[in-house]
C-alpha positions in Angstrom: 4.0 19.7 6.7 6.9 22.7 6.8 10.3 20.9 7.2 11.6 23.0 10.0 9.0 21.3 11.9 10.7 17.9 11.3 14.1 20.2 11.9 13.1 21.1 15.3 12.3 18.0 16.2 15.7 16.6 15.0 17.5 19.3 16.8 15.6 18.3 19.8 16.8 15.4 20.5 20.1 16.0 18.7 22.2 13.8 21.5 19.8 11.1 21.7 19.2 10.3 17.8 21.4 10.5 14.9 22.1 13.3 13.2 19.7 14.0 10.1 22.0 14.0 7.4 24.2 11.2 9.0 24.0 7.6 6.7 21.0 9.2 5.1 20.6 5.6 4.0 19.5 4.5 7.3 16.8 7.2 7.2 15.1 5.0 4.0 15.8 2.0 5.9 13.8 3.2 9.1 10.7 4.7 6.5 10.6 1.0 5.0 10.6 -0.5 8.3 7.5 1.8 9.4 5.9 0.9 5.9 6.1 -2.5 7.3 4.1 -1.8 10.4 1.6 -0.6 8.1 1.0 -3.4 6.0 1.1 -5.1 9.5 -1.9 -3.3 10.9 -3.3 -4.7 7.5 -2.3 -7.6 7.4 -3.7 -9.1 11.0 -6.8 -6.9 11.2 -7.9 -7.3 7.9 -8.5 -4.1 4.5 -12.3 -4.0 6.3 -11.0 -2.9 9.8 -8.6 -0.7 8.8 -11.4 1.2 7.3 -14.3 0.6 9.8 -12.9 -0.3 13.4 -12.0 2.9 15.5 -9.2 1.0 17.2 -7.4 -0.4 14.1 -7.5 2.8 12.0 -6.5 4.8 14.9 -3.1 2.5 15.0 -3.3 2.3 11.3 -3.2 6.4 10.9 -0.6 6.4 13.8 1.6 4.1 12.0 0.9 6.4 8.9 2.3 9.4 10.7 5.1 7.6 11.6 5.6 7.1 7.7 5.5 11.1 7.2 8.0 11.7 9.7 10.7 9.9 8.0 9.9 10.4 4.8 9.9 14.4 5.9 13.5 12.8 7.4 14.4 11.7 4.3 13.7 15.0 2.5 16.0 16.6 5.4 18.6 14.8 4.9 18.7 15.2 0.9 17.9 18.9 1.1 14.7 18.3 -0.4 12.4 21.2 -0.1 8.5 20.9 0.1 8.2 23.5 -3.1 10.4 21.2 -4.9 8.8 17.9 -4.2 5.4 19.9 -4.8 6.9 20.6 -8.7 8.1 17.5 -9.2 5.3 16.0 -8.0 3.2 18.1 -10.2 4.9 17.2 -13.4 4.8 13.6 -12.6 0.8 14.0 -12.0 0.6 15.9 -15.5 2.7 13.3 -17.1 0.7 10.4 -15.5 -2.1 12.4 -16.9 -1.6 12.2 -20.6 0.1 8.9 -20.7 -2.5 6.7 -21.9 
């Protein structure tokens, strides 16, 4: 996902949400709390439903994107671009790689 997408929507609703690189930290606190409703969908509707009932993965994916969003927040805020995640992300698969 490009990051000016996640821009444009922050500049959207500039008056009605906090600006993006305002208390950054509360940007991790919101991705954590949507983490949350993750394990939640999980957690009542069981690992099997997640994978197999329509319903429950739909709001399991859903809760997923909401995940991506902040996280594409959180990069946003830090100045994080997607080429430099992709590097770093890269040499910690290579490292992960060769490490046992």
């Amino acid at each position: 996902m490009k990051c000016w997408i996640c821009k444009s929507l922050q500049d959207k609703y500039k008056d009605k949400w906090e600006n993006y690189r305002a208390k950054r930290a509360n940007k991790l606190l919101w991705m954590i709390g949507e983490i949350g409703e993750v394990i939640d969908v999980i957690k009542k509707n069981g690992d099997l439903a997640a994978c197999e009932d329509v319903e429950t993965r739909k709001h399991l994916v859903e809760e997923m994107a909401d995940v991506l969003m902040y996280y594409n927040n959180v990069m946003l805020c830090y100045d994080i671009s997607a080429d430099e995640l992709k590097q770093a992300y890269t040499e910690k698969f290579e490292k992960n790689m060769t490490r046992w």
